[in-house]
N, C-alpha and C positions, 0 to 999 in steps of 0.2 A: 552697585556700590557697596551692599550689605557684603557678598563676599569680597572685596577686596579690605574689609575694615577686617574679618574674620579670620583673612590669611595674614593682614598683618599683626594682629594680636597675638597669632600664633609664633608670628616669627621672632617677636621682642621676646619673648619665650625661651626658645629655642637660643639666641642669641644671649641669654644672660645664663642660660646655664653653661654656654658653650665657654663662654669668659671665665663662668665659675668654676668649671671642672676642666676643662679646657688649657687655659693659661692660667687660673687664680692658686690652684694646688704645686703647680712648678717653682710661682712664687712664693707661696708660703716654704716650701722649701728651701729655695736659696734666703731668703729672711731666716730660716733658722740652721742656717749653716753659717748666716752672717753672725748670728747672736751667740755662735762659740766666741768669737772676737772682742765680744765687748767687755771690758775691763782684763782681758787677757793680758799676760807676761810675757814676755821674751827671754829665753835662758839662751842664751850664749855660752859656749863648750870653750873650752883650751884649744880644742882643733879647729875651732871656727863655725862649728856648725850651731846651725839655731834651732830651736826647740818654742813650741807656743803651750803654753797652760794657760786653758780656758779657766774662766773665772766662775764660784757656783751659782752666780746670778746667772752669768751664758749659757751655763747646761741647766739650770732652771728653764730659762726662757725656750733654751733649743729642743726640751723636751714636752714642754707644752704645744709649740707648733709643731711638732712631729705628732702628737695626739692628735692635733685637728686633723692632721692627714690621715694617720689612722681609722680615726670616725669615719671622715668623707668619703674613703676608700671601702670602707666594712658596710654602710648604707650603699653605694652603690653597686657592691655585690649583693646585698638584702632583695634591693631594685629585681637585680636579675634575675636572681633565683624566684622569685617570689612572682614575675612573668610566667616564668616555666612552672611554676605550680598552679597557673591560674587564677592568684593572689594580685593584691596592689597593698603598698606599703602605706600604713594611716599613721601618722605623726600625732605625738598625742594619747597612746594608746597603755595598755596594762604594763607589757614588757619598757621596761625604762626608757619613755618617748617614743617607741615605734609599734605598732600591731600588725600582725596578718590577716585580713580580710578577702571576703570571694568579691571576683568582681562581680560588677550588677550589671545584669544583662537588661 
């Protein structure tokens, strides 16, 4: 019973980062492709054609969640490189929130 409490602890795990990194980053992207949109213009031409001017609260906004992708993107190459140096990444650390430590054997 003790291993089946151990595999499932492990798998809520595995299943929330898969969400978070997974699906949650795709979303944050289309939320900040939606958020050119908000308070946006419509210019209409002589020839009919239309034109959108994003408004500077939506590239405010569209430029903050594109940081968070940023970050989540730049941390999980941290992740990997930091594998291959036989590192694990400590949150919380000297470098602005993250450190390089050895792993402990």
């Amino acid at each position: 019973m003790n291993t089946l409490n151990l595999a499932l602890q492990g798998a809520w795990k595995v299943l929330l980062a898969g969400l978070v990194f997974g699906a949650g980053m795709p979303v944050v992207y289309a939320l900040a492709m939606r958020a050119l949109t908000v308070g946006s213009t419509e210019i209409v031409a002589a020839d009919g054609t239309t034109t959108m001017k994003p408004s500077a609260m939506g590239k405010v906004m569209m430029a903050l969640l594109m940081g968070v992708i940023l970050i989540a993107v730049a941390i999980g190459i941290l992740i990997i490189l930091a594998g291959g140096l036989g590192k694990v990444v400590q949150f919380g650390g000297d470098f602005p929130f993250v450190d390089l430590v050895s792993k402990k054997k």
